[in-house]
ROPAMI-606804 format. One line per field, with one value per residue (C-alpha): residue in one letter; x, y, z. Coordinates in steps of 0.25 Angstrom, whole numbers, plus 2048, in hexadecimal, padded with zeros to 3 digits. Each point is the difference from the previous one (the first is absolute). Layout:
BEGIN
res = [A / ...]
x = [X / ...]
y = [Y / ...]
z = [Z / ...]
END
This chain:
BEGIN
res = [X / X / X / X / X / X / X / X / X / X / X / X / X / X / X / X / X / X / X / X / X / X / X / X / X / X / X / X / X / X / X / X / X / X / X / X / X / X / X / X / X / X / X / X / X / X / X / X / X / X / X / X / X / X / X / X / X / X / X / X / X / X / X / X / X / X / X / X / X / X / X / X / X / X / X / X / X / X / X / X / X / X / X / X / X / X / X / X / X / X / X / X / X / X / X / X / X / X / X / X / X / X / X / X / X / X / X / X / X / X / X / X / X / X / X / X / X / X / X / X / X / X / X / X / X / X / X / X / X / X / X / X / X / X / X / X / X / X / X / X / X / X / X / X / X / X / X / X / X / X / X / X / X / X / X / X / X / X / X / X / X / X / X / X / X / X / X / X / X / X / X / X / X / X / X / X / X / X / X / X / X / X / X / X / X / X / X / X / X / X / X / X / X / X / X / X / X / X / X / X / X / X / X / X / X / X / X / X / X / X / X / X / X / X / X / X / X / X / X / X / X / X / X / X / X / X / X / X / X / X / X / X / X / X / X / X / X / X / X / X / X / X / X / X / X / X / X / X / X / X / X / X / X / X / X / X / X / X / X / X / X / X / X / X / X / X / X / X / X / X / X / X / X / X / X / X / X / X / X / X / X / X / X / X / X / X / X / X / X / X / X / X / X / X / X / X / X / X / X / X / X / X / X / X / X / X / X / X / X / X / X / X / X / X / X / X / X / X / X / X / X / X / X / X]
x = [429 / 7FF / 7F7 / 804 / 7F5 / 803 / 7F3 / 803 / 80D / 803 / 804 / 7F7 / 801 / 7F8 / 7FD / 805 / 804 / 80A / 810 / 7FE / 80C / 80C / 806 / 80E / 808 / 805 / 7F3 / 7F9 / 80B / 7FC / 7F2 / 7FF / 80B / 7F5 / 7F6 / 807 / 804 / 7F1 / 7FE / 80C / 7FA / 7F1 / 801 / 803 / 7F4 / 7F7 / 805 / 800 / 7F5 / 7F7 / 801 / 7FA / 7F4 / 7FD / 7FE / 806 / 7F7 / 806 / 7FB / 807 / 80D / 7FD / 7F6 / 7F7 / 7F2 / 804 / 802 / 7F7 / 7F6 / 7F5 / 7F4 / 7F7 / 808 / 7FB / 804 / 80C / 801 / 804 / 80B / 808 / 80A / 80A / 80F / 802 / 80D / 809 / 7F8 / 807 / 7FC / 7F3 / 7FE / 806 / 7F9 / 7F3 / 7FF / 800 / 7F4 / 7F8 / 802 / 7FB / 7F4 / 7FE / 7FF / 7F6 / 7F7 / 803 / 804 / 80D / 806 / 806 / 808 / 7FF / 80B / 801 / 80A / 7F7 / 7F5 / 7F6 / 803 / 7FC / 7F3 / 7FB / 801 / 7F7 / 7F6 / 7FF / 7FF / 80D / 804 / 7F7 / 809 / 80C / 809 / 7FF / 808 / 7F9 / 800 / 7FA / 7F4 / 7FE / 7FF / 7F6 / 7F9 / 7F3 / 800 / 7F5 / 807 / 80B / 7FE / 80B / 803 / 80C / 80C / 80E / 809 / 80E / 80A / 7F4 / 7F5 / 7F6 / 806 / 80B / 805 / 807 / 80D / 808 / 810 / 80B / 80F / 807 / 809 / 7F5 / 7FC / 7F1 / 7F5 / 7F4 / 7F7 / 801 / 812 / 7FB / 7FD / 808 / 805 / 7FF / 7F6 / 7FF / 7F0 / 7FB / 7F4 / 7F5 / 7F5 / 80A / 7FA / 80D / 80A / 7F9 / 7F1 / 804 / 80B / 7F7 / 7F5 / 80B / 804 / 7F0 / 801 / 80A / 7F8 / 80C / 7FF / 80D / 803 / 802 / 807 / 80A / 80B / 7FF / 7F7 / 801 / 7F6 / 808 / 7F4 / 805 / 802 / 80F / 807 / 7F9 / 808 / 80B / 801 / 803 / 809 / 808 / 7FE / 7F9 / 7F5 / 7FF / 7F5 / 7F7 / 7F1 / 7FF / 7F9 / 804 / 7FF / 809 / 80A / 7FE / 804 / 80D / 804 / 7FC / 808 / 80C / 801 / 80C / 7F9 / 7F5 / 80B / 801 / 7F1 / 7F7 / 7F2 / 7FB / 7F1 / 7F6 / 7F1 / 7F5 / 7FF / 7F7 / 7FC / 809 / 7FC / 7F3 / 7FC / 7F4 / 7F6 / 7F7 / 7F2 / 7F9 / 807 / 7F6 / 7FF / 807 / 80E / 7FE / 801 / 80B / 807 / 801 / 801 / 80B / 808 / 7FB / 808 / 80A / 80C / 7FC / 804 / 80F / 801 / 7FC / 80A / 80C / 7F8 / 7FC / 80E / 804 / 7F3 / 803 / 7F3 / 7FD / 7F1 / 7F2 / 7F6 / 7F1 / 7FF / 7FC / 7FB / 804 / 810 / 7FC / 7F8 / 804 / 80C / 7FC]
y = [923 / 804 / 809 / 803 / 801 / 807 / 7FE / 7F1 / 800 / 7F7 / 7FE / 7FE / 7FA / 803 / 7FB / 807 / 7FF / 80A / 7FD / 7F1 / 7FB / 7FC / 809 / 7FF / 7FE / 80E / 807 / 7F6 / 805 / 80F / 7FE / 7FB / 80B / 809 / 7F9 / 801 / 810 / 801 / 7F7 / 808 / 80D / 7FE / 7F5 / 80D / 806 / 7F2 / 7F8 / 7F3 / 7F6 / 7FE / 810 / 800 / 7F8 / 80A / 80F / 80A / 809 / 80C / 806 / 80C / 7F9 / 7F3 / 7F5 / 805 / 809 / 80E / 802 / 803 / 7F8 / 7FA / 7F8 / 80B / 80B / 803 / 7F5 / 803 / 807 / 7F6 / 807 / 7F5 / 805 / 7F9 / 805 / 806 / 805 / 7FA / 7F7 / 809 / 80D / 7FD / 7FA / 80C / 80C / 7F9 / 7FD / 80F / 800 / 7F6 / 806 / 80D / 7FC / 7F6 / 80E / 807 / 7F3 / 7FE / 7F2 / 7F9 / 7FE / 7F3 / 7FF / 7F4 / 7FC / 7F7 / 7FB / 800 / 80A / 7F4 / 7FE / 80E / 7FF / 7F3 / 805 / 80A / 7F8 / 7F7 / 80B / 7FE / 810 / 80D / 808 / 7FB / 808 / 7F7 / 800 / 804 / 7F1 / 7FB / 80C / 7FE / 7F2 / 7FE / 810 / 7F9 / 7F6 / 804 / 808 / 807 / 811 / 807 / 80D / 806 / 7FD / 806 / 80B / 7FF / 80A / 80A / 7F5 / 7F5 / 7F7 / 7F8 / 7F7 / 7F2 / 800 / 7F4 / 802 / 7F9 / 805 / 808 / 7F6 / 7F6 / 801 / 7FE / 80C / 7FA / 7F6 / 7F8 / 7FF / 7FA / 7F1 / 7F5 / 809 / 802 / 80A / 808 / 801 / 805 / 7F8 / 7FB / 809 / 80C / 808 / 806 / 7F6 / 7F4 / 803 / 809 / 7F8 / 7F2 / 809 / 804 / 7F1 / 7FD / 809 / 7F7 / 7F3 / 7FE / 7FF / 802 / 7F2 / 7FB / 80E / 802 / 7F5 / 803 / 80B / 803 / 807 / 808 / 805 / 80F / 809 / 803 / 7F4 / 7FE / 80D / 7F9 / 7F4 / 807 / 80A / 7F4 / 7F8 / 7F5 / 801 / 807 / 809 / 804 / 805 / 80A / 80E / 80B / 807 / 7F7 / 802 / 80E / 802 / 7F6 / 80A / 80D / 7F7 / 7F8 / 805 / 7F9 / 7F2 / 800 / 80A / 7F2 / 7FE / 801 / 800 / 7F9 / 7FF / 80B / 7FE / 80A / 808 / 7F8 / 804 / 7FF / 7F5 / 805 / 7FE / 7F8 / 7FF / 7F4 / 805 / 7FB / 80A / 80B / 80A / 80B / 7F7 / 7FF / 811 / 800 / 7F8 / 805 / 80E / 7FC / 7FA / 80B / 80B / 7F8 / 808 / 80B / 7FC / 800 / 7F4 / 7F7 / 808 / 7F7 / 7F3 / 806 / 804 / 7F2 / 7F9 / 80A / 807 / 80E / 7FE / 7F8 / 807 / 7FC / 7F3 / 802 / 7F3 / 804 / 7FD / 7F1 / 7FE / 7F9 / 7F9 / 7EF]
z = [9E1 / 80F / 806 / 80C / 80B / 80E / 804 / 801 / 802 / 7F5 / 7F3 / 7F6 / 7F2 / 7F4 / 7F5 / 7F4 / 7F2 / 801 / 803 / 7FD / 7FD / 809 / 808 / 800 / 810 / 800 / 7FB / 80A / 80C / 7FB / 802 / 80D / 806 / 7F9 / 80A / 80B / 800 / 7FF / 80D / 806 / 7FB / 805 / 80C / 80C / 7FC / 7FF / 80F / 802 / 7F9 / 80D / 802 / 7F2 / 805 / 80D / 7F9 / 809 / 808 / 806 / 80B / 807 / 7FC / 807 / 7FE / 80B / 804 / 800 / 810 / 809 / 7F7 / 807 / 7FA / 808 / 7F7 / 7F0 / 7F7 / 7F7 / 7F3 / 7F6 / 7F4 / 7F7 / 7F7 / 7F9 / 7FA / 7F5 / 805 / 80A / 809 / 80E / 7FA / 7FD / 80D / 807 / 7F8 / 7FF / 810 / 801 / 7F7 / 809 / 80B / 7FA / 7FC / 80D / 808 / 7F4 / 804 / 80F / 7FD / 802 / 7F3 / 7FA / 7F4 / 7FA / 7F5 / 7F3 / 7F7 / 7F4 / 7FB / 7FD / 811 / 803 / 7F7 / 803 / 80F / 7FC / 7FA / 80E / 809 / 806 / 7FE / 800 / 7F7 / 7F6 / 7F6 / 7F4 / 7F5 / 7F3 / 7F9 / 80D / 7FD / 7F3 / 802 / 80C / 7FF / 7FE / 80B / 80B / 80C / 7FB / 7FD / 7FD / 806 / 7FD / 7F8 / 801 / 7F8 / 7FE / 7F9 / 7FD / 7FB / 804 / 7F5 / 7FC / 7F5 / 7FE / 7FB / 7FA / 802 / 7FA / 7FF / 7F7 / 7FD / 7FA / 7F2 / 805 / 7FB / 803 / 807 / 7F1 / 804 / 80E / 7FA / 808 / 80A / 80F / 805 / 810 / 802 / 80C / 804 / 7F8 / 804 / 7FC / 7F4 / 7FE / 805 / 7F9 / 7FA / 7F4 / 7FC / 7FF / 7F7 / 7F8 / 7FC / 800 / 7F5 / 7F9 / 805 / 808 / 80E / 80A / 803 / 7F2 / 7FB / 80B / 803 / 810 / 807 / 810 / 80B / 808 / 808 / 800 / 7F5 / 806 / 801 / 7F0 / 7FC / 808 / 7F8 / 7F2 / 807 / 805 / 7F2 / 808 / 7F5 / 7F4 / 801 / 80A / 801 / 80B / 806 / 7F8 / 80D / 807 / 7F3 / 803 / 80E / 7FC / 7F6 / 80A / 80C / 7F9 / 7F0 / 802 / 7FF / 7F7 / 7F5 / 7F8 / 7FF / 7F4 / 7FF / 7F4 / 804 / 807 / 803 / 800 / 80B / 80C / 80F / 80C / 809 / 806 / 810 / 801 / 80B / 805 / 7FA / 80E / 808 / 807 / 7F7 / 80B / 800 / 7EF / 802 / 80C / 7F8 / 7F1 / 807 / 807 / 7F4 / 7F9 / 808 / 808 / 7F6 / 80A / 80D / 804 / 805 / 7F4 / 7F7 / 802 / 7FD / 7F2 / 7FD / 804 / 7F6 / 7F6 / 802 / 7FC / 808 / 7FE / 7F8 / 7FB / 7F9 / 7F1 / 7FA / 7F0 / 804 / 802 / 7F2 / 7F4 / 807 / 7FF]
END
């Protein structure tokens, strides 16, 4: 068995009971044009291995101050994000964000970019951003680590929740989670609660664990090129965003028409916008109120459309209980 880890850039075997005997040249040949569709499919999106050491920061569109920075001038407001969606758009729509609340603040902003969730929030914790919009396994994992506050979370299609959604095709006779034993799965990162979390408790449940139930699984670091991957039979299956399924089917029905969805989590809270407890307590209220009613102003509009974002409304802790 191969897991095989974008994070390292390497393949890494594992040891495993499973599939033991050997493989004949063909089903060998099979394999590893499996392998390399998924390199083919997920290297755009990773770069090179030395930009993989280097996180990209984006400031502005380049790797600069904002200008007319000076060391005399207020320091920087701090934002990381990373993508759910494609790594351009998120870039794109949420720069209009910063900047938004860079002028609430009278601060130049600077949005700062991850490839991983666990990035975004170990950023946090150091004190190397003010405020981040995490995913919900990145909350649910570190919400009781010292200096973190959420303060807002974010409603799509109506409502501040979503749910995880594993897809195969039609054309598989899989129903269930039970029918995915041996065969390649898309997650989206490790810190993911839909694109990876849920489906590692379900196998907890039946002392299994994903790298002795699955013949191969891969990270794609974004919930899209995930649903990309069963669409294009890369893989077989594929734990993924409901809202990102969603916004396929409202977008490009025409992709996702051979899809099912053999498993559904409980419904769990959007990724929350968090806030660097040590801030002056005036920039914690600029700041939530300016989340809170940024769907109001005309020029943020087009950036929600793009992230898929109805508004921000107040954070409620209850959607985040229960869930590890």
């Amino acid at each position: 068995m191969l897991l095989l880890n974008f994070e390292a850039g390497v393949l890494l075997p594992t040891n495993s009971g499973i599939n033991s005997s050997p493989v004949r040249t063909e089903e060998s040949m099979t394999n590893w044009l499996r392998i390399f569709l998924i390199l083919l499919t997920t290297l755009p999106a990773i770069g090179c291995q030395h930009e993989r050491s280097n996180p990209q920061i984006v400031f502005s569109e380049f790797d600069t101050m904002p200008v007319g920075y000076q060391d005399d001038n207020p320091a920087p407001v701090r934002i990381a994000i990373s993508s759910v969606l494609s790594k351009t758009d998120t870039i794109m729509h949420y720069r209009k964000i910063a900047n938004y609340i860079g002028e609430k603040l009278h601060r130049p902003a600077i949005l700062i970019q991850r490839k991983s969730y666990n990035e975004i929030s170990m950023l946090m914790m150091n004190g190397g951003a003010d405020i981040a919009i995490l995913s919900t396994g990145a909350y649910i994992t570190y919400r009781h680590v010292e200096g973190l506050e959420a303060i807002a979370m974010q409603e799509r299609m109506g409502v501040p929740y979503y749910y995880g959604y594993v897809v195969v095709h039609r054309k598989n006779e899989i129903s269930s989670i039970h029918d995915l034993r041996g065969k390649n799965v898309a997650f989206s990162d490790p810190t993911s609660y839909s694109g990876y979390i849920f489906v590692r408790k379900k196998l907890a449940e039946l002392s299994e664990t994903p790298e002795h139930f699955f013949g191969r699984y891969v990270f794609t670091y974004n919930h899209e090129d995930s649903l990309s991957a069963v669409i294009n039979g890369v893989v077989d299956a594929a734990a993924v965003d409901s809202l990102v399924f969603e916004r396929t089917k409202l977008k490009n029905p025409e992709l996702i028409k051979d899809l099912k969805i053999i498993a559904k989590t409980e419904p769990i809270g959007t990724g929350p916008v968090v806030i660097n407890s040590n801030l002056p307590d005036e920039e914690k209220r600029i700041i939530k109120e300016s989340f809170i009613t940024m769907h109001e102003q005309e020029i943020i509009k087009p950036a929600f459309q793009g992230l898929f974002i109805d508004r921000f409304v107040p954070f409620e802790s209850r959607l985040y209980e229960g869930h590890l």
